[in-house]
N, C-alpha and C positions, 0 to 999 in steps of 0.2 A: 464368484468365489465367496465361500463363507466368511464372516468376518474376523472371528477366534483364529482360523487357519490362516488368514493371510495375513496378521499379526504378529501369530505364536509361531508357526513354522514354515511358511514361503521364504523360498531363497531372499538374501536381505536385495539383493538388483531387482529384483522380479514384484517386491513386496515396494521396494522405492518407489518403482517408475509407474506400479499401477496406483499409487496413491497420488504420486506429485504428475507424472506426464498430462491428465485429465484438468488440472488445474494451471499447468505451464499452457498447454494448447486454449484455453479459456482463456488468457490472461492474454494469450499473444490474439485474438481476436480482437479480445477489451482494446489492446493499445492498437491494431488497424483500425477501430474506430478511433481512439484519441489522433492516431496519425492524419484518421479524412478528415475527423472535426478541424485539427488545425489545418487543413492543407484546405477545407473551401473555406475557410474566414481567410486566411491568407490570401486565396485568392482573389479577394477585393484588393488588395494590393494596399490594404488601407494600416500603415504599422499605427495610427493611435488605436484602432479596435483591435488589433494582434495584441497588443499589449495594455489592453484594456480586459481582455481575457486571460493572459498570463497574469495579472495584477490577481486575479482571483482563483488561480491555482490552489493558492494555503488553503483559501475555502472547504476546498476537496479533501482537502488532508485533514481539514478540523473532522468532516463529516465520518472520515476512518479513520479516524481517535476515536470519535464516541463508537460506531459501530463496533470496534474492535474491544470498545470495551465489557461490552455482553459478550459480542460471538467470540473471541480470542481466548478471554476469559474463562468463558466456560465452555469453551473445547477441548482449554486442557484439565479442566477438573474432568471432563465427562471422560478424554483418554483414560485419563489417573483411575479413574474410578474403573473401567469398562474396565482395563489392566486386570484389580483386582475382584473382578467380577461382582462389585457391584453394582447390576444395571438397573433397579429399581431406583438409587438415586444420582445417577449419571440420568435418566430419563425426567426427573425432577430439575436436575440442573437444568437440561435443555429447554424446557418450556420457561422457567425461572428466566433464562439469561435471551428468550425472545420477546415477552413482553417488559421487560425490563426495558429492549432496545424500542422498543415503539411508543412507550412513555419518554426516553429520554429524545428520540427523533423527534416527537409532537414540540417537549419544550424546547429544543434547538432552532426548530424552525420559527417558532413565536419571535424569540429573541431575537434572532436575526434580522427577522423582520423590522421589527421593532427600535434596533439601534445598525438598519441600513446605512444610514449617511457616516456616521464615526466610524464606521470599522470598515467600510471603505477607504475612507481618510488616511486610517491607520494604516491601508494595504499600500496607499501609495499614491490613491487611484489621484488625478487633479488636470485641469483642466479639459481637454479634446477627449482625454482618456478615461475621465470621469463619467460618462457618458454612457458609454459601450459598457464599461467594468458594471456599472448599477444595473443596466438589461441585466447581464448575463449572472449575476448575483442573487436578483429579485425573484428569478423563476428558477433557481438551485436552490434558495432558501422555504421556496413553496417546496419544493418534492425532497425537503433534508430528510421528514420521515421515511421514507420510505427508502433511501439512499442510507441511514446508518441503519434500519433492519434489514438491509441485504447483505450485511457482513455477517448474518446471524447464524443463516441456512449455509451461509456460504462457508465459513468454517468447521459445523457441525455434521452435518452431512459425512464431512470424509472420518471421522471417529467411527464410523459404522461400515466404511469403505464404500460406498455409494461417488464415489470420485464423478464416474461418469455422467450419471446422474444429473448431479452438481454442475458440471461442465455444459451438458446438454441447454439446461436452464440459461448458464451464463452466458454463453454463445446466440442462443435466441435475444436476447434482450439486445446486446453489442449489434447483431446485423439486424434490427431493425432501427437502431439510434443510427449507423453508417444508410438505410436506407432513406430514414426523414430528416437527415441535415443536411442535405442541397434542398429537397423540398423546402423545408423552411425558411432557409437563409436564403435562397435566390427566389425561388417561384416566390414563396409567401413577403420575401423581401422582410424578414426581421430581422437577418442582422445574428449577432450576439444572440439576441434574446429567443430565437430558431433554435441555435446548437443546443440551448442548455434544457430548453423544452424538450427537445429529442432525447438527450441524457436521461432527463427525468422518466418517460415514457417509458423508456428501455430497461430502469431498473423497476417499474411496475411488474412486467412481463415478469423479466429476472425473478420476483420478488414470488409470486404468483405461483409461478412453475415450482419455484423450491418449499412453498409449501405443501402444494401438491404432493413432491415427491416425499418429504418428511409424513402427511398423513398416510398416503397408500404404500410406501414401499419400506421406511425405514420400521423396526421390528424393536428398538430400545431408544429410539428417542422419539419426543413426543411436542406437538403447537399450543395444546388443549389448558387453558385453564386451569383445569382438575389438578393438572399436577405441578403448579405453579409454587408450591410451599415446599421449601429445602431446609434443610441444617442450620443453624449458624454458621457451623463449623467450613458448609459448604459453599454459603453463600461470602463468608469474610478470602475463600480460598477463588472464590471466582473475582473479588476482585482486589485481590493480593496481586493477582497476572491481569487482570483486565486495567486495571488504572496504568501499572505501568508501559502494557502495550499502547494504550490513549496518549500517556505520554511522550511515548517512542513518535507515533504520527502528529502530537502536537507540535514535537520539537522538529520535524519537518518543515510545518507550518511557521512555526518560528523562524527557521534559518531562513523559510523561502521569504517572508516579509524582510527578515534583515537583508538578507543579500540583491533584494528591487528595490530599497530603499536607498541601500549603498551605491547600486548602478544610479538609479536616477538622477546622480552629478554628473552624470557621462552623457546623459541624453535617454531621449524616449528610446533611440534604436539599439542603445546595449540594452535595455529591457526586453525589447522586442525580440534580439538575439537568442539571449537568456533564457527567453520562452520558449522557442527552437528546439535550441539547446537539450533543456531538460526533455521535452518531448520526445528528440531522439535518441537522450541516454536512456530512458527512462526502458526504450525497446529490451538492452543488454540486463537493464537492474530486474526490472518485472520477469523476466525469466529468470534468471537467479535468486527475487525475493520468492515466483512458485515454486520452486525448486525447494529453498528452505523451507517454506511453509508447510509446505505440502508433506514433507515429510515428518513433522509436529509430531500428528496421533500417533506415527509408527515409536516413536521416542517416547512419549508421556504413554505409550501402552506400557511397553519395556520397561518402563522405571517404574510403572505400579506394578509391573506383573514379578519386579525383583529380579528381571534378568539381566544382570549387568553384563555377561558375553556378549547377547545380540544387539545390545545397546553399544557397544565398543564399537562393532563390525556396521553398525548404521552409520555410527556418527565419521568413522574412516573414511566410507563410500560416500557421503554427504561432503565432506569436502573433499575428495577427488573430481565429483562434479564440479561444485562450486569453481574450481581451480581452473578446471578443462574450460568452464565457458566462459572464465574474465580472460584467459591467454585466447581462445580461438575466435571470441566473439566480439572483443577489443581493440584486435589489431587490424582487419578490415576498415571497422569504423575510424580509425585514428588515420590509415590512408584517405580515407575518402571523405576524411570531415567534411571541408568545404563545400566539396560537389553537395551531402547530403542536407547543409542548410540553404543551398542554391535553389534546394528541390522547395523550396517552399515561398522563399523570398529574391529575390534578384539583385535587390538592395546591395553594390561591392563591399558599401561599408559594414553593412549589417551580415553578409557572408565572411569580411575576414575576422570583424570580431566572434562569430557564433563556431567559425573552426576553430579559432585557439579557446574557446568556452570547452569545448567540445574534447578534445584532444588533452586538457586538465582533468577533467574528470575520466576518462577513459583511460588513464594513466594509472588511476589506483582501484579500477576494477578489482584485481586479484585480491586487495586488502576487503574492499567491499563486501564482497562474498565470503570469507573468513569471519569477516563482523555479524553477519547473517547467520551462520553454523554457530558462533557461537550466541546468538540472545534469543534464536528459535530453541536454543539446549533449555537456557534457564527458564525459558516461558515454559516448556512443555513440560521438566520438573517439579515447575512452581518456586523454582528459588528467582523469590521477588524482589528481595532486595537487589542482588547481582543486577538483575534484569531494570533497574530503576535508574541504577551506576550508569548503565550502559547508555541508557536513555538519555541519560542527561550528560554525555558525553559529546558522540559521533555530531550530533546537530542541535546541539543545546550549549551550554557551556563553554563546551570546549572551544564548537567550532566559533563561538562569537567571541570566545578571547585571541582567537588566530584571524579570524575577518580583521577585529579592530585592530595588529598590530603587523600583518603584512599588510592591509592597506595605509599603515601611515609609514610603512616601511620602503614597500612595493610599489603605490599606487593603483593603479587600474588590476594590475597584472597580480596583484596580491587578493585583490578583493575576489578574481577567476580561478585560484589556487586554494585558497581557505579549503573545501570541501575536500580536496586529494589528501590534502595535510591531515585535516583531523580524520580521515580515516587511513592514514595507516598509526597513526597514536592511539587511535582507539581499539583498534588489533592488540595492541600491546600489554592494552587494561584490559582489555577482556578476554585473555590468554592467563595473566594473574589469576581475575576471579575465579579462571575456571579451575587453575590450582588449587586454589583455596576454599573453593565451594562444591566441586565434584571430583577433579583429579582423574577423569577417568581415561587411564593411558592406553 
């Protein structure tokens, strides 16, 4: 399908689902590998290495902050732009905001390197567990280049409608990390330091394919150098939306250090939980965050192209889904918490603490996915400020003034709740800004 047409006049369901389905089915691949990768470490039955790799989770989230801060960034300037049919510097942005990301991957991973032991420290990692967490850190922090410019193609791509494409790519990379992490970890006998090498490997591939498809198939964006010089105007607007989206996944990163810092008076095996836990919420979120995401360009096309109707009827259908899959795809999982952290660990104690983990968070799904509808709105308009609010809300802020006083309130049971809480309060702020900053009813 052309790309003008499936923007400007594809039914808005038809124009959703071929943008977002192609990057929902990629993402649920991505998380059956995150699912093996936990399920063979697990299966050493070892919880200091299970949560010697949970300790290093933020990792990941720092690596999409920086990626997201080129590809996010200027996905939605290049929408904004393609909108109002300028694609000679929508074509500028896109090379501008990939090698941006490979200079900022190269120094990321130096410094990691570099200050391995403290920021470990900082994560938590210490004793039995300090061990496993430095493997699996040391060879994530070698391949960060290439892990924060896979966010690059990976957001850019769908401005042009190339979804499939994009997915195609994604999906090769995921089923070859799900094919070399038993190799690794058992045959090769590394452990930790197996899975994260596979990870790496797989965003090569990943990396590789979507350039490919960016040189031979896309027709207004561009890898090449040549057109690496943009606007001021253009490049202060990529990272007007690109820092705050960095943001957004730091302040993940943040909560996730607060909140293993906080279990860690409980014992290694609420960590271990925790790690579970988020694993298999993370199945329900990652389709609801492709879901939002995915639908971005069709939104920052619409608002540069000044159609505020189609932009009404997108953002309606965008949270009708949202809605439909925190109520249908939350309440399975809330019956079946337990059994579903059983599937990983046997541990009774580490199964009843990771179902009531489990079952808190799957509680304010439906708020989750509203919070989603609305900060994929402000990114893809470019209203950055709102979008910074927002950021330093949901799992910055907010939620570490709610950790710090349901757990001196709560105890254990306050520190597992923090996260429901601040996202339905963060629904609330960012239902205001959207008053105040677009309104659009």
């Amino acid at each position: 399908m052309e790309g003008n047409e499936l923007f400007e006049k594809t039914l808005i369901p038809k124009a959703f689902f071929t943008l977002t389905v192609p990057l929902v089915l990629a993402r649920i691949v991505g998380l059956v590998y995150n699912m093996a990768d936990t399920y063979f470490i697990a299966k050493t039955q070892d919880a200091a290495l299970v949560a010697g790799v949970s300790i290093c989770a933020p990792v990941f989230i720092l690596l999409v902050a920086l990626g997201d801060l080129c590809g996010l960034g200027s996905s939605s300037v290049i929408s904004r732009l393609f909108g109002e049919q300028r694609n000679d510097e929508g074509r500028n942005v896109s090379s501008f905001g990939f090698w941006c990301s490979v200079a900022v991957g190269v120094l990321t991973g130096a410094l990691m390197l570099l200050f391995r032991t403290p920021i470990l420290r900082l994560l938590g990692a210490k004793d039995d567990v300090f061990y496993h967490a430095s493997q699996y850190y040391t060879y994530i922090a070698i391949g960060a280049p290439v892990m924060v410019v896979s966010l690059v193609p990976t957001n850019q791509l769908r401005t042009e409608g190339l979804a499939n494409q994009c997915m195609a790519a994604t999906i090769a990379g995921s089923v070859l990390n799900i094919i070399l992490d038993p190799l690794f970890i058992f045959t090769f006998r590394m452990g930790a330091a197996g899975a994260a090498i596979a990870t790496v490997l797989g965003n090569v591939v990943s990396v590789a394919l979507m350039v490919w498809v960016t040189v031979k198939k896309a027709r207004k964006l561009s890898v090449s150098p040549r057109h690496i010089r943009i606007s001021r105007e253009n490049m202060l607007a990529v990272f007007a939306i690109g820092i705050p989206a960095s943001v957004n996944n730091l302040m993940q990163s943040f909560s996730g250090v607060l909140l293993n810092r906080s279990l860690t008076v409980y014992g290694t095996d609420s960590v271990a939980a925790m790690g579970i836990t988020n694993k298999i919420y993370m199945i329900l979120m990652m389709i609801m965050v492709s879901f939002a995401f995915g639908a971005m360009p069709l939104i920052g096309y619409c608002f540069g192209a000044g159609n505020r109707q189609r932009l009404k009827k997108v953002l309606r259908f965008d949270i009708g889904v949202q809605i439909a899959i925190a109520v249908l795809g939350a309440g399975p999982m809330f019956l079946a918490a337990p059994h579903l952290i059983r599937f990983f660990l046997q541990d009774s104690a580490i199964v009843e603490m990771g179902g009531l983990m489990l079952r808190c968070l799957l509680a304010s799904a439906p708020f989750a996915g509203l919070f989603l509808v609305f900060i994929t709105l402000f990114q893809a308009t470019g209203k950055a400020l709102a979008t910074l609010i927002l950021t330093l809300s949901r799992q910055g802020i907010l939620f570490a003034l709610l950790l710090f006083l349901l757990r001196a309130f709560f105890g254990f049971h306050g520190v597992i709740c923090a996260q429901a809480v601040a996202d339905v309060l963060s629904v609330l702020l960012a239902f205001c800004l959207y008053r105040s900053n677009l309104g659009i009813a």
